[in-house]
Rosetta silent file (secondary structure, phi, psi, omega in degrees, C-alpha in Angstrom):
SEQUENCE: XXXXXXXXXXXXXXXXXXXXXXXXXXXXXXXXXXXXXXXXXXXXXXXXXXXXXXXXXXXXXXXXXXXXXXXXXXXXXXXXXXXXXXXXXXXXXXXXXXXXXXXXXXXXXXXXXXXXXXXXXXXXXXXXXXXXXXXXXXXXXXXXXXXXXXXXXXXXXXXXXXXXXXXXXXXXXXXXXXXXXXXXXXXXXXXXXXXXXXXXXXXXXXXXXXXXXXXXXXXXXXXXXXXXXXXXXXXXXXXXXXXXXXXXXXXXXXXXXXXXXXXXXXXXXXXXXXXXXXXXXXXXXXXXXXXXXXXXXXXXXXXX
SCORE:     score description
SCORE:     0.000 S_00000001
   1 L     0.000  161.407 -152.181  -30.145   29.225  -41.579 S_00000001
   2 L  -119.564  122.483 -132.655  -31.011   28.956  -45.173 S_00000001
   3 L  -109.623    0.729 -170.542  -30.760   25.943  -46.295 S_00000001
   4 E   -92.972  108.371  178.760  -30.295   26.584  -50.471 S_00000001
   5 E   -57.641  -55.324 -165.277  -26.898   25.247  -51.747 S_00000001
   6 E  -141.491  168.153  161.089  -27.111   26.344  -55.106 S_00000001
   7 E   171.141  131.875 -176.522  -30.029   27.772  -57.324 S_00000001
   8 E  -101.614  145.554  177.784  -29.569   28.594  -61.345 S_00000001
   9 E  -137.087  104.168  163.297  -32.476   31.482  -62.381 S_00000001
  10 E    50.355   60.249 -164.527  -32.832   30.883  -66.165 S_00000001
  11 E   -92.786  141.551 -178.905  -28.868   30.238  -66.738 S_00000001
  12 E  -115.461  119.337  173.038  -27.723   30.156  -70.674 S_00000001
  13 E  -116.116  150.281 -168.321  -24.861   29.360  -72.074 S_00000001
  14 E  -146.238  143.244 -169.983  -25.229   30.043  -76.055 S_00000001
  15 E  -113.171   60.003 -160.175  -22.196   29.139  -78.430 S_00000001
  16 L    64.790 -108.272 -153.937  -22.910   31.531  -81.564 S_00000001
  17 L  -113.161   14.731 -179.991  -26.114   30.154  -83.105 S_00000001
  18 E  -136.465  142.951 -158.956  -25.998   27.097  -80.485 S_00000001
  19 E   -98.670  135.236  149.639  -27.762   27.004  -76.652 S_00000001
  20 E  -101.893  -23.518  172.886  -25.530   24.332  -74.655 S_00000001
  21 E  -146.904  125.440  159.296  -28.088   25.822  -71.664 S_00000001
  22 E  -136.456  113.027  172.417  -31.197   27.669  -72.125 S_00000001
  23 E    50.613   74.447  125.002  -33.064   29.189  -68.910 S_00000001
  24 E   -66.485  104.188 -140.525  -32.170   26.836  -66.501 S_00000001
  25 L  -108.750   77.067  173.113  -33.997   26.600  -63.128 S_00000001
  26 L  -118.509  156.245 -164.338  -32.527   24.267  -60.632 S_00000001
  27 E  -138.076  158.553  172.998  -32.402   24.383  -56.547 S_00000001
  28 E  -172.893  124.538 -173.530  -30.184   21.972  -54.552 S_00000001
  29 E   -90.718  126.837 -166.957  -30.630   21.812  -51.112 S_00000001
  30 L   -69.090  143.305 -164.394  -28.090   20.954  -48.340 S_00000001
  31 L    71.242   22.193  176.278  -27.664   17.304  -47.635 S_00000001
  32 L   -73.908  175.045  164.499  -28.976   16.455  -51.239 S_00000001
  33 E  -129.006   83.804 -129.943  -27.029   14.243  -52.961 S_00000001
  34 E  -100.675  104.073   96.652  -28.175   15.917  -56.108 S_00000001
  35 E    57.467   11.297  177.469  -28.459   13.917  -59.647 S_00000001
  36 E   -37.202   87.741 -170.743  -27.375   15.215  -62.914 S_00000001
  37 E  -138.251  157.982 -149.959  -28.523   12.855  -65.404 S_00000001
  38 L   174.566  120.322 -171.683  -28.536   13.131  -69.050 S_00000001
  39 L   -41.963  177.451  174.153  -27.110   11.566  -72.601 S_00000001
  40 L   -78.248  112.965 -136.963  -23.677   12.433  -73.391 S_00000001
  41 L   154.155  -88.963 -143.968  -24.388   15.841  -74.731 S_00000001
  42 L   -61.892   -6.325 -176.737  -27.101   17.318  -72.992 S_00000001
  43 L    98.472   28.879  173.384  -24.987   20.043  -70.798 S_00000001
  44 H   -65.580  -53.585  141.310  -24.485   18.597  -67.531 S_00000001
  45 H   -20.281  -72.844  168.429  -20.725   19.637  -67.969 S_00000001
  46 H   -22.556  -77.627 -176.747  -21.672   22.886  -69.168 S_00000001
  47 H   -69.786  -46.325  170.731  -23.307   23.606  -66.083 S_00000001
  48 H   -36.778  -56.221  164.420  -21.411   22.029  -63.736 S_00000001
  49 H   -80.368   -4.515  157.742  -18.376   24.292  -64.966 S_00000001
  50 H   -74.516  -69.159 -162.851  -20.456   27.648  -64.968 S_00000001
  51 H   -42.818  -32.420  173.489  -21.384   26.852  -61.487 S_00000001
  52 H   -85.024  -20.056  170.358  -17.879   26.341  -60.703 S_00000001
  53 L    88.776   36.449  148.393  -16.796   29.421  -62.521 S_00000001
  54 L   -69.320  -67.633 -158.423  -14.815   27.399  -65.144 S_00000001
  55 L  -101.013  146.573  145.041  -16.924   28.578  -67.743 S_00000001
  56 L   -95.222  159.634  164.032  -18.783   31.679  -68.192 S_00000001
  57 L   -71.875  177.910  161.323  -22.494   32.281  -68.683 S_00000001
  58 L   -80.634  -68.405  159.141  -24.457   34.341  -71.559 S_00000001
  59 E  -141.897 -157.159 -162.170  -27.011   34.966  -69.455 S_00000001
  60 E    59.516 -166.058 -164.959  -29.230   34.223  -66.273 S_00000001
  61 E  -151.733  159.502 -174.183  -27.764   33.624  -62.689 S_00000001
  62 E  -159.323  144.776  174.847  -26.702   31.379  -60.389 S_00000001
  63 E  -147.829  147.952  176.880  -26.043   32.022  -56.655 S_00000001
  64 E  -125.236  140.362 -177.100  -24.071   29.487  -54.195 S_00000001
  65 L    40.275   95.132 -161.596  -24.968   29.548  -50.558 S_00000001
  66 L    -5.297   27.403  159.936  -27.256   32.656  -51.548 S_00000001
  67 E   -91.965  130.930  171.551  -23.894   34.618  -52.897 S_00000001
  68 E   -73.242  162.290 -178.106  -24.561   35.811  -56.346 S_00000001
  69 H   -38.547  -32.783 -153.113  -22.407   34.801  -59.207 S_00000001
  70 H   -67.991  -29.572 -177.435  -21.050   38.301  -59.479 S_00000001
  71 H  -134.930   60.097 -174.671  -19.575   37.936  -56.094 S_00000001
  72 L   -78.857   24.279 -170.020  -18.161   34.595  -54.919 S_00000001
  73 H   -75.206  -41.842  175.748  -15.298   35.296  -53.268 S_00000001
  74 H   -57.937  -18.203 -148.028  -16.395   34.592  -50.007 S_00000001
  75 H  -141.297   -0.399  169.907  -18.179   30.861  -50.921 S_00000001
  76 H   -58.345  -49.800 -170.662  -15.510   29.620  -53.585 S_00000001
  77 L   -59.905  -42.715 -168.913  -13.667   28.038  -50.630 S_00000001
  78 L   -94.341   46.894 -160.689  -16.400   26.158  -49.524 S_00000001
  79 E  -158.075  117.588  166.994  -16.873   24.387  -52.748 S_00000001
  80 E  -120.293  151.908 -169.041  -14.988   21.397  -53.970 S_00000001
  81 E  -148.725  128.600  163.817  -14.941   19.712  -57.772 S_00000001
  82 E  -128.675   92.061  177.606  -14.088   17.292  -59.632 S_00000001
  83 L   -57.998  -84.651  172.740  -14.911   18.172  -63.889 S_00000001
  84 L  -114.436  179.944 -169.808  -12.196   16.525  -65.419 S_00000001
  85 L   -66.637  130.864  176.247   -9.486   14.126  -64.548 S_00000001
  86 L   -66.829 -166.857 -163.331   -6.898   16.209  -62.245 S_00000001
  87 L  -119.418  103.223 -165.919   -3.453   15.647  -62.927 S_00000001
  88 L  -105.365  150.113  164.594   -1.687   13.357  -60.894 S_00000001
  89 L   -84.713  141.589 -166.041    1.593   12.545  -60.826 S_00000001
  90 L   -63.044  -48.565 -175.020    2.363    9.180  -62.198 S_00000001
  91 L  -108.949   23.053  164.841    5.248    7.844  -59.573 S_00000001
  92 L   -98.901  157.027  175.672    3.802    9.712  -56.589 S_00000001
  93 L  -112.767  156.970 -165.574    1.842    8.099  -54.097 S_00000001
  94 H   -40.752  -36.995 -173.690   -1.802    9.305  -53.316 S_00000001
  95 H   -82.717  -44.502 -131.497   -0.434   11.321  -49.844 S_00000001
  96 H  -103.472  -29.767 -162.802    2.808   12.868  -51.673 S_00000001
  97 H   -70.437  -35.400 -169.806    0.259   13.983  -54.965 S_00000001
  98 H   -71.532  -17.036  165.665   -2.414   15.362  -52.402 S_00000001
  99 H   -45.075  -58.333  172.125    0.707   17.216  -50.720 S_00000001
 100 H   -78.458  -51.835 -164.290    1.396   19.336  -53.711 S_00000001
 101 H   -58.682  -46.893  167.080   -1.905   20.314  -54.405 S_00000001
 102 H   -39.061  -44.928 -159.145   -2.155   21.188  -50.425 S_00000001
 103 H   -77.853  -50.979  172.146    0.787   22.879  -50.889 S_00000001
 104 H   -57.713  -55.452  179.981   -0.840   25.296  -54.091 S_00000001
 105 H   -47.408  -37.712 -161.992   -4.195   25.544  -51.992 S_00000001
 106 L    69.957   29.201  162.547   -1.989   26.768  -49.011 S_00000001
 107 L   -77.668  129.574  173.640   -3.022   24.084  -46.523 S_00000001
 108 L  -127.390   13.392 -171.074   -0.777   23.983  -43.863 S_00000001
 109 L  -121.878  113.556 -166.778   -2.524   21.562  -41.654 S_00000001
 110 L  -112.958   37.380 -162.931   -1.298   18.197  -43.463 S_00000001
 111 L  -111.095  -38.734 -160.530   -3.590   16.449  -41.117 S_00000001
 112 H   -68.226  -33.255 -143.287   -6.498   17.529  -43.805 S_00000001
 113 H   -92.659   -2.717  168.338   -4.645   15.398  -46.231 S_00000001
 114 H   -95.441  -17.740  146.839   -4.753   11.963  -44.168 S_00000001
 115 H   -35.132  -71.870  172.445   -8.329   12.740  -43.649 S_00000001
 116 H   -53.802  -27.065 -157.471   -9.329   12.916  -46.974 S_00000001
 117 H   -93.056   -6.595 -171.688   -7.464   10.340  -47.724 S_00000001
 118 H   -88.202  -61.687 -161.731   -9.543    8.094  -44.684 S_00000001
 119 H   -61.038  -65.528  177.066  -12.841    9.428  -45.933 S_00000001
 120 L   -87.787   38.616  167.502  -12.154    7.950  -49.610 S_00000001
 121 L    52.743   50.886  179.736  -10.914    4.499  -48.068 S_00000001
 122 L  -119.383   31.495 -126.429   -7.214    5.591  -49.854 S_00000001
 123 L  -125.346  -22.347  173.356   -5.930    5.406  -46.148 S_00000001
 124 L   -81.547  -39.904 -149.496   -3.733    1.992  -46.995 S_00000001
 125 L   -62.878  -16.431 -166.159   -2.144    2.517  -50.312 S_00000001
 126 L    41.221 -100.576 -157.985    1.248    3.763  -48.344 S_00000001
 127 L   -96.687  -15.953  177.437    3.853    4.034  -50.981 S_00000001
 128 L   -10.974   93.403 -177.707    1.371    2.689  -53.937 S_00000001
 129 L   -68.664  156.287  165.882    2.373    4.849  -56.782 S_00000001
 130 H   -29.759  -67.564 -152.940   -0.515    6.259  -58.924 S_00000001
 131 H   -55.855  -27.027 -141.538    0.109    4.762  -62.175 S_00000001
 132 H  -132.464   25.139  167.552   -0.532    1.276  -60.920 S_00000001
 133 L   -71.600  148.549  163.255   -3.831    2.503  -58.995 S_00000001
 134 L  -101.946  171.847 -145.004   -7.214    1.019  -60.866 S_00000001
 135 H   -64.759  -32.969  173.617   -9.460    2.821  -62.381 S_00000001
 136 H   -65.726  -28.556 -166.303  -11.706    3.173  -58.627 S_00000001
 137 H   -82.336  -39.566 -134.885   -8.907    4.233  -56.922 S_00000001
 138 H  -101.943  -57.444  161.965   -7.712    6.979  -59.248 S_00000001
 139 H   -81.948   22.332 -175.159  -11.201    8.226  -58.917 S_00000001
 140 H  -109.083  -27.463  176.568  -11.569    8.104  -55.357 S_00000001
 141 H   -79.343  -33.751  163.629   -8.338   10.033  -55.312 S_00000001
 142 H   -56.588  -71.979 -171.794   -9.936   12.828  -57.419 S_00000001
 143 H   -47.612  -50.947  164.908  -12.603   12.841  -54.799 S_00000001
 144 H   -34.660  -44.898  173.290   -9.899   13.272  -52.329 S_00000001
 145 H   -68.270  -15.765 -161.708   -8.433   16.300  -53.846 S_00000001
 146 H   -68.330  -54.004  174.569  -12.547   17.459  -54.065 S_00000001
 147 L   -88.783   -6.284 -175.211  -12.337   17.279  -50.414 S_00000001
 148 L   -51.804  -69.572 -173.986   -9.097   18.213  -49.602 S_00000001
 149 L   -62.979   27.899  166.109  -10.056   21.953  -48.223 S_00000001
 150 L    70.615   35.652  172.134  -12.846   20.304  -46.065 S_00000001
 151 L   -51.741  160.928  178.433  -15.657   21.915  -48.437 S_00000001
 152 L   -88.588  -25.122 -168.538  -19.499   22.104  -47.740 S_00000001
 153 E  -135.009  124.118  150.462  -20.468   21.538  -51.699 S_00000001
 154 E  -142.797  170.564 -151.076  -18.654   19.307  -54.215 S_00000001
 155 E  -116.253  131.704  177.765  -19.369   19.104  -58.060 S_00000001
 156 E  -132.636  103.962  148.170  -18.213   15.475  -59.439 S_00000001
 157 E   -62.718   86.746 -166.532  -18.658   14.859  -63.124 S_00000001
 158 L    51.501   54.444  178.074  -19.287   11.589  -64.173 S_00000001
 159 L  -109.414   37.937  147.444  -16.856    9.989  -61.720 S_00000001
 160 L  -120.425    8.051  169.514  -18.437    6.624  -62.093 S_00000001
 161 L   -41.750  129.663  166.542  -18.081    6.501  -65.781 S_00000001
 162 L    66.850   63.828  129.975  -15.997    3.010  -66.901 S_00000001
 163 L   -82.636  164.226 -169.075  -16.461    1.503  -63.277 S_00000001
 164 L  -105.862  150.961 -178.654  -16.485   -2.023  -62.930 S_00000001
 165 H   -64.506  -34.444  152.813  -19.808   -2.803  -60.055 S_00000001
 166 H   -59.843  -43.813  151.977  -17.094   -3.212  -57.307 S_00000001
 167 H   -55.951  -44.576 -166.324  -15.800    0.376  -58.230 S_00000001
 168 H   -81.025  -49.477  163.199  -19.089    1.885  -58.478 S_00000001
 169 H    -0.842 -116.414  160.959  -19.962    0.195  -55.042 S_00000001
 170 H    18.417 -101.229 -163.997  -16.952    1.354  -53.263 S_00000001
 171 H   -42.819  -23.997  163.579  -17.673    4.765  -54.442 S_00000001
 172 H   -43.866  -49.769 -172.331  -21.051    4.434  -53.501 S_00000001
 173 H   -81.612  -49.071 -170.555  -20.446    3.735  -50.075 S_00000001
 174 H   -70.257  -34.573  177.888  -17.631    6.752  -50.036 S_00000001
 175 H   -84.802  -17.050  160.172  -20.157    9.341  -51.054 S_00000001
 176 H   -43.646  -42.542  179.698  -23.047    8.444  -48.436 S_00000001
 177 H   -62.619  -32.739  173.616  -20.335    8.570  -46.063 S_00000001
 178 H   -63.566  -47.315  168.324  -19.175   12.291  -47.549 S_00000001
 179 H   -33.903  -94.831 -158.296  -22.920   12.889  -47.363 S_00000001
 180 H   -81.781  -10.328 -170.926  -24.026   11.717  -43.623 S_00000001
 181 H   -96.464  -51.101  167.986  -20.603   11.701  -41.462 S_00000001
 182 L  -106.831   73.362  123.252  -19.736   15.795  -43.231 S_00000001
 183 L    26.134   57.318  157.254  -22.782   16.733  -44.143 S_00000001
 184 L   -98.443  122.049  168.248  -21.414   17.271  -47.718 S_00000001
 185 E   -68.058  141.479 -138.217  -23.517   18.438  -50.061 S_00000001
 186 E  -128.939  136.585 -167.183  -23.089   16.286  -53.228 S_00000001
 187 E  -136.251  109.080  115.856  -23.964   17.517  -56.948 S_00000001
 188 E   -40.496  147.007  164.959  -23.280   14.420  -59.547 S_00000001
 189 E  -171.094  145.974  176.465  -23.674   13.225  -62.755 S_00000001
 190 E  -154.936  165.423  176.750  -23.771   10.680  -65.344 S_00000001
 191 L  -106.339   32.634  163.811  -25.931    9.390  -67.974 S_00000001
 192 L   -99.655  124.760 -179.680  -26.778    6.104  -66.954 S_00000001
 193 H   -66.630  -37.954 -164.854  -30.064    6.972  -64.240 S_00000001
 194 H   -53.890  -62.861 -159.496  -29.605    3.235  -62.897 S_00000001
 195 H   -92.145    9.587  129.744  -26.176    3.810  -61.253 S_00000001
 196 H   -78.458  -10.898 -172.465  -27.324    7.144  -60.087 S_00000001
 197 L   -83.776   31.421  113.128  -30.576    5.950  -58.575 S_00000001
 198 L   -82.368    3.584 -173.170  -28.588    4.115  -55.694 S_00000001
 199 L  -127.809  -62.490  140.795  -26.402    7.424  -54.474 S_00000001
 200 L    27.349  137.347  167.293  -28.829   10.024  -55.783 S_00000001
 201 L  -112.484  -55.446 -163.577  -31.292   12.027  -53.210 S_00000001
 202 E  -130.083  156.439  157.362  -33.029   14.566  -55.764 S_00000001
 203 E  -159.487  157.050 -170.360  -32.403   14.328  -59.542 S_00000001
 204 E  -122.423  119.379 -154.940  -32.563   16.697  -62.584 S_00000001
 205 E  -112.670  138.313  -84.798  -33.089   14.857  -65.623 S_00000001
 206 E   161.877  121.142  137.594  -30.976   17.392  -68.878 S_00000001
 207 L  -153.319  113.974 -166.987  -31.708   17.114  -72.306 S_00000001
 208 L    60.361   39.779 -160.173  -30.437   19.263  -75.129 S_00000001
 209 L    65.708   57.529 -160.375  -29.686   21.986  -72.744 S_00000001
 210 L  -147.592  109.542  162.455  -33.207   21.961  -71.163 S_00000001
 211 E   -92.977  160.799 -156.679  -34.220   20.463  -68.077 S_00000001
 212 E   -99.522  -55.873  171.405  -36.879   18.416  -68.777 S_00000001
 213 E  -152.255  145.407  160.983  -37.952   17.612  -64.725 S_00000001
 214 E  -112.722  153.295 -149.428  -36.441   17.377  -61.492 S_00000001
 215 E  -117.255  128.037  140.769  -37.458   14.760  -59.365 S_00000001
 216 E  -109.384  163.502  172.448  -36.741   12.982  -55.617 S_00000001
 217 H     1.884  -72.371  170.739  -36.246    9.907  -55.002 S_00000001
 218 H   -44.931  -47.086 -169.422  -39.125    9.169  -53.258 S_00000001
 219 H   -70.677  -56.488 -172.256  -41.457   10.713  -56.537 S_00000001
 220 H   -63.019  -28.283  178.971  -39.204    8.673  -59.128 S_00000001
 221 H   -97.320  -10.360  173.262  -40.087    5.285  -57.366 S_00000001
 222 H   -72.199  -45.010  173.732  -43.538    6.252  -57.116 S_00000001
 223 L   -98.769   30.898  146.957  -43.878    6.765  -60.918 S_00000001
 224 L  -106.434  -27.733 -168.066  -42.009    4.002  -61.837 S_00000001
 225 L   -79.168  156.084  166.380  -43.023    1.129  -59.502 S_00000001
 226 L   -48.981  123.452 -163.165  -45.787   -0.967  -60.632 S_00000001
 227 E  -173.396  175.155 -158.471  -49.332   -0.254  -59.932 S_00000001
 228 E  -100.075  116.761  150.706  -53.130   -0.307  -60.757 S_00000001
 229 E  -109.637  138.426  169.889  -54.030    3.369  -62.085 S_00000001
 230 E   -82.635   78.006 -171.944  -57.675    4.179  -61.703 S_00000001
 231 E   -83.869  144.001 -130.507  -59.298    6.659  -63.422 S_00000001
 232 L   166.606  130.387  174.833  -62.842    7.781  -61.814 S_00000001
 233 L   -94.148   18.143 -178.264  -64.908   11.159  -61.534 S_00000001
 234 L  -134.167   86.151  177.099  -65.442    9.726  -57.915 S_00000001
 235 H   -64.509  -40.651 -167.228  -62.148    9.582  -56.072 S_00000001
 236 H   -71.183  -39.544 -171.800  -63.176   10.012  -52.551 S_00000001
 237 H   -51.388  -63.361 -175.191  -66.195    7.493  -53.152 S_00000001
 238 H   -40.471  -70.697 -169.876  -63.448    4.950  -54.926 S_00000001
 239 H   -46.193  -32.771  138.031  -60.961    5.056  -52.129 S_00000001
 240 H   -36.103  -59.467  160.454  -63.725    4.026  -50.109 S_00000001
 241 H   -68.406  -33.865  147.346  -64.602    1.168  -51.694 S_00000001
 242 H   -34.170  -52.316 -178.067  -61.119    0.276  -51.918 S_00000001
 243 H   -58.048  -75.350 -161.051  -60.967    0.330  -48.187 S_00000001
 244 H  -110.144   28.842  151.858  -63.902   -1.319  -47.398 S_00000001
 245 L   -86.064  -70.525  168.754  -64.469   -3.848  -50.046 S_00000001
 246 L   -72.409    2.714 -172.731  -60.811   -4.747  -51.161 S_00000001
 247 L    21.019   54.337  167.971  -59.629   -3.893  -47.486 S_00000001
 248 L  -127.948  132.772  160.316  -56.618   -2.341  -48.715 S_00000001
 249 L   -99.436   53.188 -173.289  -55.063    1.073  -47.787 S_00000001
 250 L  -112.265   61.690 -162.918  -52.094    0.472  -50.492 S_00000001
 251 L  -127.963 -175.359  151.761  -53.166    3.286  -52.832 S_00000001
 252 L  -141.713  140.452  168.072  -52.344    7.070  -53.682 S_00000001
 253 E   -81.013  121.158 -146.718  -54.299    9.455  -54.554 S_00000001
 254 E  -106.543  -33.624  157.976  -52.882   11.190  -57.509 S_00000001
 255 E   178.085 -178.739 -159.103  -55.095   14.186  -58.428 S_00000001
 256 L   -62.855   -0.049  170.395  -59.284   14.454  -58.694 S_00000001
 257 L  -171.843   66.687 -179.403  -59.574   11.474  -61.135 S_00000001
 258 E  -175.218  124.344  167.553  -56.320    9.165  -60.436 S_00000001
 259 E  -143.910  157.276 -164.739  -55.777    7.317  -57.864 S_00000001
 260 E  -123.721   95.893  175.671  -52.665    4.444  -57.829 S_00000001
 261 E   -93.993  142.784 -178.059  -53.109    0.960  -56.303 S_00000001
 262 L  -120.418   18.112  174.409  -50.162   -1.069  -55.364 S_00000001
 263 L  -126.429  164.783  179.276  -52.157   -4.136  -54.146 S_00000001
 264 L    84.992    4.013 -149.337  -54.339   -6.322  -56.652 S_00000001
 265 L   -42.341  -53.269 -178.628  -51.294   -6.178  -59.401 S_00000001
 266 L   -90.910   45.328  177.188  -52.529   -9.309  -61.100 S_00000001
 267 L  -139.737   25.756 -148.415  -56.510   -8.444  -60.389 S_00000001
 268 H   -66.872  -55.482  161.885  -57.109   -5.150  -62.225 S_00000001
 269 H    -7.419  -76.575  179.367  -60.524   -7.099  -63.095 S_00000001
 270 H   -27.414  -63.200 -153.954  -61.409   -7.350  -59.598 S_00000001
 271 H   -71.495  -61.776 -159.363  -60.547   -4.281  -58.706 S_00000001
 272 H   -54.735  -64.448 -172.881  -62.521   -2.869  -62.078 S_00000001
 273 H   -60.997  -42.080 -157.166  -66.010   -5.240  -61.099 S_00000001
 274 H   -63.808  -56.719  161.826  -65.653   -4.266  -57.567 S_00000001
 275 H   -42.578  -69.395 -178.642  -65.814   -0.131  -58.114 S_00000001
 276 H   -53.794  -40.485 -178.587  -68.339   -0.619  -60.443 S_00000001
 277 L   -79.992   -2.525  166.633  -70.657   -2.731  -58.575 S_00000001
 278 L  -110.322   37.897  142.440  -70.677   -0.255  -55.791 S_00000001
 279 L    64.901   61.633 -156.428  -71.688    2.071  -58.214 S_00000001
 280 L  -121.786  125.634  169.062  -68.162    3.811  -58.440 S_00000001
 281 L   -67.422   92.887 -155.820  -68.015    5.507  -62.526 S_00000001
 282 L   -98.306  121.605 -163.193  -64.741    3.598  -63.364 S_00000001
 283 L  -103.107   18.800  152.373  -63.618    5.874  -66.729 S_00000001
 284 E   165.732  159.233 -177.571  -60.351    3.412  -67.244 S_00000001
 285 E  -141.913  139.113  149.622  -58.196    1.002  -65.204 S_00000001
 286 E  -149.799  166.135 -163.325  -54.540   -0.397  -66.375 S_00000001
 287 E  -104.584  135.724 -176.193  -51.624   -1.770  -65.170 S_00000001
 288 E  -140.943  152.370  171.814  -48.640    1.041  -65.601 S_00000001
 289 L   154.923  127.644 -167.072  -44.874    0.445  -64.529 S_00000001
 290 L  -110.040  164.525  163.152  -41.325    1.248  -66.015 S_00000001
 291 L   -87.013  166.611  173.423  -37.948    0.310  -65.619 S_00000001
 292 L   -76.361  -21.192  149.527  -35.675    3.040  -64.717 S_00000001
 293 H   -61.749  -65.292 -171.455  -33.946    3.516  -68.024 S_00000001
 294 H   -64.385  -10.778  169.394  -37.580    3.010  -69.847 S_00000001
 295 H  -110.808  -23.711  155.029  -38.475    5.851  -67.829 S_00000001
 296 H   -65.725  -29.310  146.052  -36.001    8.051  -68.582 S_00000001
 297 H   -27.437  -53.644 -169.008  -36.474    7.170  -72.071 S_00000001
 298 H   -90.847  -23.058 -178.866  -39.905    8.096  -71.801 S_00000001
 299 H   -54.520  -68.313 -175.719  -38.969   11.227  -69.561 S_00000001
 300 L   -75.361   -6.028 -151.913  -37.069   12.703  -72.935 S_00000001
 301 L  -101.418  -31.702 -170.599  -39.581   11.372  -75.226 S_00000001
 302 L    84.899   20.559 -165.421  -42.151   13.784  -73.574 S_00000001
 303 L   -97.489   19.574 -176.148  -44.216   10.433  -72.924 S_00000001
 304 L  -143.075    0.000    0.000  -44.615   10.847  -68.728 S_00000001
């Protein structure tokens, strides 16, 4: 089974004389929790409603669960969204608003809607009318409606925007669970990286309708965390000496004249005399490591 959620092939959106997307390439993979991150701006919207078939493109493509754009009839259903805030009624409670919308969808199994309503811990509220929900609940009930037709893919735009750290929590905790208990594939976004880098799997870092790199997880703490990089026309020698001088294996090898130590932080010296005196050509050593903001910073900057 094929395992490609989504995938954009050079998608455009062009506004007269202005690109909001030009030739975008992105893949999102089932069970990602997938990253959209990007100033206020940069097209994350944009795509996020061509993909949903809010918006149209200009040009390029996009296929969901490998149906092209042109013919989505079949894979619409299995796609849930939340773009902008839905429209709740004010003096309904979360089960009677998710009711009507069931009722427009043509869910007749009202079973779906105390699910959903389980899944985004909204499972209490009884008679609770809307208006006097806070601001996490009101989004957790969007994400309810996201999920109401049990989709495989949902699209959430910025629905941790204005949370308070106990809201984005909460929500945190609801989409791993949307993640790992249904295997929902999860496509997000906001422009702070920090409060996506704790829900986040893969991420695609957006800037003036460009992406500038996608990333996972794993890659993004590697070039951010703190470390010794070595530069040296003798990697294999160095890593050696590394070994069996400094008797540390806490490096990476990065490409034929970079290697990354994560042990010695305050000894680059050492580390510098050591290589050398075992006749290892050391052609620079420094200490490199960002914050996660400072690297997205540097990320748009063209500095990484």
């Amino acid at each position: 089974m094929n395992d490609i959620v989504a995938r954009t092939n050079n998608l455009t959106k062009k506004y007269k004389d202005f690109y909001a997307l030009e030739d975008i390439n992105i893949t999102i993979k089932k069970g990602d929790i997938y990253g959209l991150i990007g100033r206020n701006g940069a097209g994350k919207t944009t795509l996020m409603k061509i993909i949903t078939t809010l918006s149209n493109k200009t040009s390029g493509s996009f296929s969901l669960f490998e149906s092209a754009d042109d013919d989505l009839t079949k894979t619409k259903r299995r796609i849930g969204s939340l773009i902008e805030n839905a429209a709740f009624f004010p003096n309904m409670s979360a089960y009677d608003n998710l009711k009507y919308y069931a009722i427009q969808k043509g869910i007749v199994d009202y079973a779906q809607i105390d699910e959903a309503l389980l899944l985004v811990g909204l499972n209490d509220t009884k008679g609770k009318k809307f208006k006097n929900f806070s601001l996490g609940m009101k989004q957790r009930l969007g994400i309810a409606l996201a999920i109401l037709d049990n989709p495989d893919f949902i699209i959430l735009d910025e629905p941790i925007n204005g949370l308070d750290p106990i809201g984005i929590s909460e929500l945190r905790d609801t989409f791993q669970k949307l993640n790992q208990e249904k295997n929902i594939t999860i496509l997000i976004s906001s422009h702070i990286l920090s409060e996506l880098y704790a829900i986040a799997t893969k991420f695609c870092i957006i800037d003036s309708g460009h992406v500038i790199k996608e990333i996972t997880k794993e890659q993004l703490d590697l070039e951010c965390s703190k470390s010794i990089v070595i530069k040296t026309n003798d990697v294999k020698k160095a890593t050696t000496i590394l070994e069996k001088e400094l008797k540390t294996t806490n490096y990476k090898v990065i490409d034929k004249k970079e290697i990354r130590l994560y042990d010695y932080l305050d000894h680059a010296g050492k580390v510098n005399k050591t290589l050398l005196k075992n006749g290892v050509e050391v052609m620079g050593i420094n200490e490199t490591g960002l914050s996660l903001e400072d690297y997205f910073k540097s990320i748009i900057k063209g500095e990484v």
